[in-house]
N, CA, C and O atoms as a printed pandas DataFrame, in Angstrom:
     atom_number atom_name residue_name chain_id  residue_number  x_coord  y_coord  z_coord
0              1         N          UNK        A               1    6.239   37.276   11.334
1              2        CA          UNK        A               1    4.849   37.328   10.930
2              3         C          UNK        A               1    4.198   35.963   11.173
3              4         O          UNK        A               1    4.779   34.932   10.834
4              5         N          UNK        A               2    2.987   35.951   11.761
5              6        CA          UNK        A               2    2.292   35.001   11.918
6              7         C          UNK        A               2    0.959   34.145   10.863
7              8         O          UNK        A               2    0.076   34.774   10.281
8              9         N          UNK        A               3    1.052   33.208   10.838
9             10        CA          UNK        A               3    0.118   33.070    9.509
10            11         C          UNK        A               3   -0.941   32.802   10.828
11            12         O          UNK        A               3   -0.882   32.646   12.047
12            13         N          UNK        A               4   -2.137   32.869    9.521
13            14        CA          UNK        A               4   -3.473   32.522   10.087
14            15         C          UNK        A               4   -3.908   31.064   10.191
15            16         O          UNK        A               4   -3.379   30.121    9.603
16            17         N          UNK        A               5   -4.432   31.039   10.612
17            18        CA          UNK        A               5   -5.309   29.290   10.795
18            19         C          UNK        A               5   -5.429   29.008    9.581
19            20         O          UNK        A               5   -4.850   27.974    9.248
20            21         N          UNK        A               6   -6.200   29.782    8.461
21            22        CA          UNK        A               6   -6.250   28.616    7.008
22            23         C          UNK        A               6   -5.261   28.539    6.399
23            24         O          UNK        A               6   -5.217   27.679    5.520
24            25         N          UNK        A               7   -4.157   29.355    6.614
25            26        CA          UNK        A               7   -2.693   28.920    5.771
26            27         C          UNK        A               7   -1.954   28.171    6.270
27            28         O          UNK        A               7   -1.066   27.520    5.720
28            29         N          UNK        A               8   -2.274   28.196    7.440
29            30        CA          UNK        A               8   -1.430   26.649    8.721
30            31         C          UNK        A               8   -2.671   25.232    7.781
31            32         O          UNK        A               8   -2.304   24.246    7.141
32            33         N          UNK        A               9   -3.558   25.523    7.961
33            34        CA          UNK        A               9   -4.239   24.410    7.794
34            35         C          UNK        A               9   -3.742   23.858    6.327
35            36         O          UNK        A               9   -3.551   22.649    6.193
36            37         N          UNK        A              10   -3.510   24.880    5.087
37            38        CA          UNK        A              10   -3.500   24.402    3.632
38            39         C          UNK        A              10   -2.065   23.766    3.967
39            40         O          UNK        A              10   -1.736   22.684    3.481
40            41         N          UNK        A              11   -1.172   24.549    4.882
41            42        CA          UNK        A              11   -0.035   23.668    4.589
42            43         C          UNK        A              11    0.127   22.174    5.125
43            44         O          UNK        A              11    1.018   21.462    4.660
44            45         N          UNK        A              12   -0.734   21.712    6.095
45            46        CA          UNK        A              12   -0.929   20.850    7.028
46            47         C          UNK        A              12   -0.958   19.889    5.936
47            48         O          UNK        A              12   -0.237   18.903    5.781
48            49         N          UNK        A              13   -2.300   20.512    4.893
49            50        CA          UNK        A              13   -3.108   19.551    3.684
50            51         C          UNK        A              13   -1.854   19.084    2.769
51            52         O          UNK        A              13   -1.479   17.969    2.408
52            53         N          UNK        A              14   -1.375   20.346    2.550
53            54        CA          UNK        A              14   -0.298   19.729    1.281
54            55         C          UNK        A              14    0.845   18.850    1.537
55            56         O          UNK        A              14    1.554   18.451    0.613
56            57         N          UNK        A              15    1.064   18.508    2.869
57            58        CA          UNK        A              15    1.815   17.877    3.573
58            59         C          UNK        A              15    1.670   16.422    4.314
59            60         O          UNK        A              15    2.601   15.729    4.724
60            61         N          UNK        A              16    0.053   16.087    4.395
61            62        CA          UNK        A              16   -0.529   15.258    4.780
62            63         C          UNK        A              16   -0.048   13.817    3.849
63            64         O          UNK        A              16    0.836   13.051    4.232
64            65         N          UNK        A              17   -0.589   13.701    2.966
65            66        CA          UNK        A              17   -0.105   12.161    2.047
66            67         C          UNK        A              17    1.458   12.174    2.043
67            68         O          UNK        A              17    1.930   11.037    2.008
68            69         N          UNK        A              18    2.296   13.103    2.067
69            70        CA          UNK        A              18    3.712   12.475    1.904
70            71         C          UNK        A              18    4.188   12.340    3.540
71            72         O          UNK        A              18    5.033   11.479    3.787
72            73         N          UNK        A              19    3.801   12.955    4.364
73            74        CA          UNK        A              19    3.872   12.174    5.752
74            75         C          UNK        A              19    3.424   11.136    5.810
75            76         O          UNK        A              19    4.081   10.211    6.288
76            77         N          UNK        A              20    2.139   10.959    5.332
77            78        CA          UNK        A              20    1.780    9.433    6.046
78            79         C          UNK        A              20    2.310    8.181    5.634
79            80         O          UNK        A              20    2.202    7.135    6.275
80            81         N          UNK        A              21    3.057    8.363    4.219
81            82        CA          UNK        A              21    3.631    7.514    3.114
82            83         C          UNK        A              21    5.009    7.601    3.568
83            84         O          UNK        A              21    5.641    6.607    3.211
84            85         N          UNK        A              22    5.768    8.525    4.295
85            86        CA          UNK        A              22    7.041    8.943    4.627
86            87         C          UNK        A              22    7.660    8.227    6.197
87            88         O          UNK        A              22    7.187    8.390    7.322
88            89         N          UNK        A              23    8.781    7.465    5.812
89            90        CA          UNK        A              23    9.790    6.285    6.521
90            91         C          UNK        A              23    9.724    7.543    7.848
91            92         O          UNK        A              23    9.122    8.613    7.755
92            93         N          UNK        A              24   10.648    6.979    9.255
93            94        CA          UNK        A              24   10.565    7.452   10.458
94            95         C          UNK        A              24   11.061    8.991   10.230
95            96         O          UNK        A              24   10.427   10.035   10.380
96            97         N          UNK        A              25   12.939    8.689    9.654
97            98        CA          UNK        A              25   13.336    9.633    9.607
98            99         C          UNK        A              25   12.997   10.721    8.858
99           100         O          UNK        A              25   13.351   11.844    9.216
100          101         N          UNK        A              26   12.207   10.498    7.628
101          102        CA          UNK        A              26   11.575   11.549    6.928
102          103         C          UNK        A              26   10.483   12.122    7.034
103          104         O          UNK        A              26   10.145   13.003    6.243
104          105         N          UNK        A              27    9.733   11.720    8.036
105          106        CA          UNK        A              27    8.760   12.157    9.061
106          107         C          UNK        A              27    9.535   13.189    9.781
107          108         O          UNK        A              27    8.965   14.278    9.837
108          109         N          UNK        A              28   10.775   13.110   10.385
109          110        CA          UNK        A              28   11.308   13.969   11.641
110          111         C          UNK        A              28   11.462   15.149   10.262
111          112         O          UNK        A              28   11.455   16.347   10.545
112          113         N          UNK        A              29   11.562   14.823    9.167
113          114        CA          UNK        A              29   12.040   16.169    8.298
114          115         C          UNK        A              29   10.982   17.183    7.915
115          116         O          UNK        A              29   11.071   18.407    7.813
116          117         N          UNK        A              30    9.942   16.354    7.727
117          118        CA          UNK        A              30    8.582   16.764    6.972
118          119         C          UNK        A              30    8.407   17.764    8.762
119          120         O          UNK        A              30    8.054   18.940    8.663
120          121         N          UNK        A              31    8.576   17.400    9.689
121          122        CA          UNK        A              31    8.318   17.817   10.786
122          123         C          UNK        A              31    9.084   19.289   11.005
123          124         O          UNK        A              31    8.532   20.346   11.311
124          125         N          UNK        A              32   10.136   19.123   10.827
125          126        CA          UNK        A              32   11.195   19.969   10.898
126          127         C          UNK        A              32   10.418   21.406    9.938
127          128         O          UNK        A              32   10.024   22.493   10.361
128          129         N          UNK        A              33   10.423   20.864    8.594
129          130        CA          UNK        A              33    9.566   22.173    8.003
130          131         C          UNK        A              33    8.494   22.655    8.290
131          132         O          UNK        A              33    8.379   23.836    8.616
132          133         N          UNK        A              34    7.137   21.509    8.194
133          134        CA          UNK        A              34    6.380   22.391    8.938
134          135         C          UNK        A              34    6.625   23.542   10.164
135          136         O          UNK        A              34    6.131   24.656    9.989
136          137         N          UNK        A              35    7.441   23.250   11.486
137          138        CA          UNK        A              35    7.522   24.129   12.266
138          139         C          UNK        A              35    8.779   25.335   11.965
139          140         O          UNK        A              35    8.974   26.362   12.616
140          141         N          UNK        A              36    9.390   24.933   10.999
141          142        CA          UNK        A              36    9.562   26.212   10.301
142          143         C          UNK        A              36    8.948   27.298    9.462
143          144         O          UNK        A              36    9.105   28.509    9.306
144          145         N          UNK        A              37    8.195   26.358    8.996
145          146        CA          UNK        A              37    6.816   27.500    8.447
146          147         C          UNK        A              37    5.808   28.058    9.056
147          148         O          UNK        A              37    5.309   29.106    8.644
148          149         N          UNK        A              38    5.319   27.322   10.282
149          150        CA          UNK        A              38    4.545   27.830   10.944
150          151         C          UNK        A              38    4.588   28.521   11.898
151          152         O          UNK        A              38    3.719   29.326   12.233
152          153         N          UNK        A              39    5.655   28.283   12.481
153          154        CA          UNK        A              39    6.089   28.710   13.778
154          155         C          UNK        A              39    5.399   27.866   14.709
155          156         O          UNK        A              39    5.256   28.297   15.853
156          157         N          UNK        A              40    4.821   26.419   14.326
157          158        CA          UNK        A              40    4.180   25.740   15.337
158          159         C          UNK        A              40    5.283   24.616   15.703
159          160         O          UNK        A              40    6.097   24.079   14.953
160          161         N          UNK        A              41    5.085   24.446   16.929
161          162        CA          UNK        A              41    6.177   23.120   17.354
162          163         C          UNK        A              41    6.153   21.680   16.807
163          164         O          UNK        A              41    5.017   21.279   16.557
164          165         N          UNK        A              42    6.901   21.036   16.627
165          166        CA          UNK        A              42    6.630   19.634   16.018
166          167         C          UNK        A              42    5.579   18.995   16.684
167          168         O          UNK        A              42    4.550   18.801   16.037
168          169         N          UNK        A              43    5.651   18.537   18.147
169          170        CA          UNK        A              43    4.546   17.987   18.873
170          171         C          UNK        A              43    3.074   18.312   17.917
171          172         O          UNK        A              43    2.312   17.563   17.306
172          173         N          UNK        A              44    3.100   19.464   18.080
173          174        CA          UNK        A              44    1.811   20.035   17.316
174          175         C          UNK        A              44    1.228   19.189   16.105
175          176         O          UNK        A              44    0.269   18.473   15.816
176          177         N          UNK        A              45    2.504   19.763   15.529
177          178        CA          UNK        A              45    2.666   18.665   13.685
178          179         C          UNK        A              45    2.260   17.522   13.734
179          180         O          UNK        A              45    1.425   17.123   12.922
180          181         N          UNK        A              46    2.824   16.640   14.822
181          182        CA          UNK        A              46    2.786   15.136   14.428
182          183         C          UNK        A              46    1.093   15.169   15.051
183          184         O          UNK        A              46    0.282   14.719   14.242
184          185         N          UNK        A              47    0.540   15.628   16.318
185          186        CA          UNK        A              47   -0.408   15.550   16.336
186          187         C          UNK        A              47   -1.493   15.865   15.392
187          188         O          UNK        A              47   -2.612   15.367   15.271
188          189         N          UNK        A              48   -0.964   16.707   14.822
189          190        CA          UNK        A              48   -2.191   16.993   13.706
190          191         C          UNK        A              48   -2.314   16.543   12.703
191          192         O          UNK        A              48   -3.405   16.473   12.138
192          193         N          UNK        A              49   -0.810   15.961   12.039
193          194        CA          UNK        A              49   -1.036   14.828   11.162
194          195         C          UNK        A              49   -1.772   13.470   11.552
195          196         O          UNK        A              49   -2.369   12.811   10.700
196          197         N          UNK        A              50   -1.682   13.027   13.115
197          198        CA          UNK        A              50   -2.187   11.707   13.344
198          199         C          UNK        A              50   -3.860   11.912   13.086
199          200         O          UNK        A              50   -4.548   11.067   12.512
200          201         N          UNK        A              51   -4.347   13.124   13.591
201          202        CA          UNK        A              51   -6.037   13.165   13.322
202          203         C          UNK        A              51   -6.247   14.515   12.783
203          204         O          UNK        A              51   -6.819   15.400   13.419
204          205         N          UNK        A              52   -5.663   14.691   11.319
205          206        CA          UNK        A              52   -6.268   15.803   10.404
206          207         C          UNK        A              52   -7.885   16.361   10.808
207          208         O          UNK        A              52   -8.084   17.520   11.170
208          209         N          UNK        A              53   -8.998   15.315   10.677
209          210        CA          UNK        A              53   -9.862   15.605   11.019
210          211         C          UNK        A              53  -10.544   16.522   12.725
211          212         O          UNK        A              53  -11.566   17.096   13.101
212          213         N          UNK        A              54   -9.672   16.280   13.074
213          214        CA          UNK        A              54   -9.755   16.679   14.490
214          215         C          UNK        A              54  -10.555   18.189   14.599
215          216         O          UNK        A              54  -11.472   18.419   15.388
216          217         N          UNK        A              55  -10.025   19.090   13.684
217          218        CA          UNK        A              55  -10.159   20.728   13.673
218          219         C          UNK        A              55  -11.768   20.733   13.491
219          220         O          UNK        A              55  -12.576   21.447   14.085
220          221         N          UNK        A              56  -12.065   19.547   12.312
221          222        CA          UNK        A              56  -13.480   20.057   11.515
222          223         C          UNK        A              56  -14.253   19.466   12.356
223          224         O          UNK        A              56  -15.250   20.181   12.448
224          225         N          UNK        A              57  -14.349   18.658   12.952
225          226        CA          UNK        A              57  -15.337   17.752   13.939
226          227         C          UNK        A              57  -15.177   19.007   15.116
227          228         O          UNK        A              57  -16.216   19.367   15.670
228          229         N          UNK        A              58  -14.381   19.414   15.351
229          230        CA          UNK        A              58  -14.721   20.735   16.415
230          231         C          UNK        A              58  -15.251   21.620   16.202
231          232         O          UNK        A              58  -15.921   22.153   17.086
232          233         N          UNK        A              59  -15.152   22.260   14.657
233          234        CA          UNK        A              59  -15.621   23.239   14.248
234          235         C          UNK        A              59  -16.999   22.994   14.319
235          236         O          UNK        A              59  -17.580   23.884   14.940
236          237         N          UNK        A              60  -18.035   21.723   13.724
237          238        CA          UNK        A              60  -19.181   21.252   13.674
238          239         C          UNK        A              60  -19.463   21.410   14.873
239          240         O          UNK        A              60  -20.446   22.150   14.850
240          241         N          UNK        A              61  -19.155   21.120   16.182
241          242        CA          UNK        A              61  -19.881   21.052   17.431
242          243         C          UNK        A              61  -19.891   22.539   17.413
243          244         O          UNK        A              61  -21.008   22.871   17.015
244          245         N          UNK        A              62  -19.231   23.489   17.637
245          246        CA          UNK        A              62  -19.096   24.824   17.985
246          247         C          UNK        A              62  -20.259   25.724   16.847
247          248         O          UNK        A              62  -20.496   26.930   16.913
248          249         N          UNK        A              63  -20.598   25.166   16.278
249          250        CA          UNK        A              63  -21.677   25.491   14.773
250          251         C          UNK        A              63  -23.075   24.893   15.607
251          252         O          UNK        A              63  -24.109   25.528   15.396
252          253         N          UNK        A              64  -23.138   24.012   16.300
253          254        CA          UNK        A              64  -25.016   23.641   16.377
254          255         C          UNK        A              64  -25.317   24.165   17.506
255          256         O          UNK        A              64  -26.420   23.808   17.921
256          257         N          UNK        A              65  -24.527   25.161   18.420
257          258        CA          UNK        A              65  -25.340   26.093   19.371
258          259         C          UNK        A              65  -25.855   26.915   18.384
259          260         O          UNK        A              65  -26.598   27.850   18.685
C-alpha cells in the first residue's frame, strides 16, 4: 500500500529536528526508516530533509496561475 503525499509529508515533519540534530551514522538510520515507511528511496529522504521547504515554495508558484 502506498501512502499519500500528506502522510509522506507528516512523517518527513516528525522526523525533521531529530535528523538535523542526529551524528552521520544516525542520519543513515533515521534514513533507513523513513524509506521503509514510505517506500521512498533514501536519496529522496536526505534530499528532502536538506530543503523541507522545497514542496511549499512549489506549491505557491503552481497556486498564482
Amino acid at each position: 500500500m502506498r501512502l499519500g503525499m500528506s502522510a509522506r509529508r507528516e512523517i518527513f515533519e516528525a522526523h525533521y529536528r531529530r535528523y538535523q540534530q542526529a551524528e552521520k551514522r544516525d542520519k543513515g538510520k533515521i534514513l533507513d526508516e523513513i524509506a521503509g515507511t514510505t517506500g521512498l528511496n533514501r536519496d529522496h529522504g536526505e534530499t528532502s530533509f536538506r530543503s523541507p521547504c522545497a514542496g511549499e515554495l512549489r506549491e505557491e508558484a503552481d497556486n498564482r496561475d
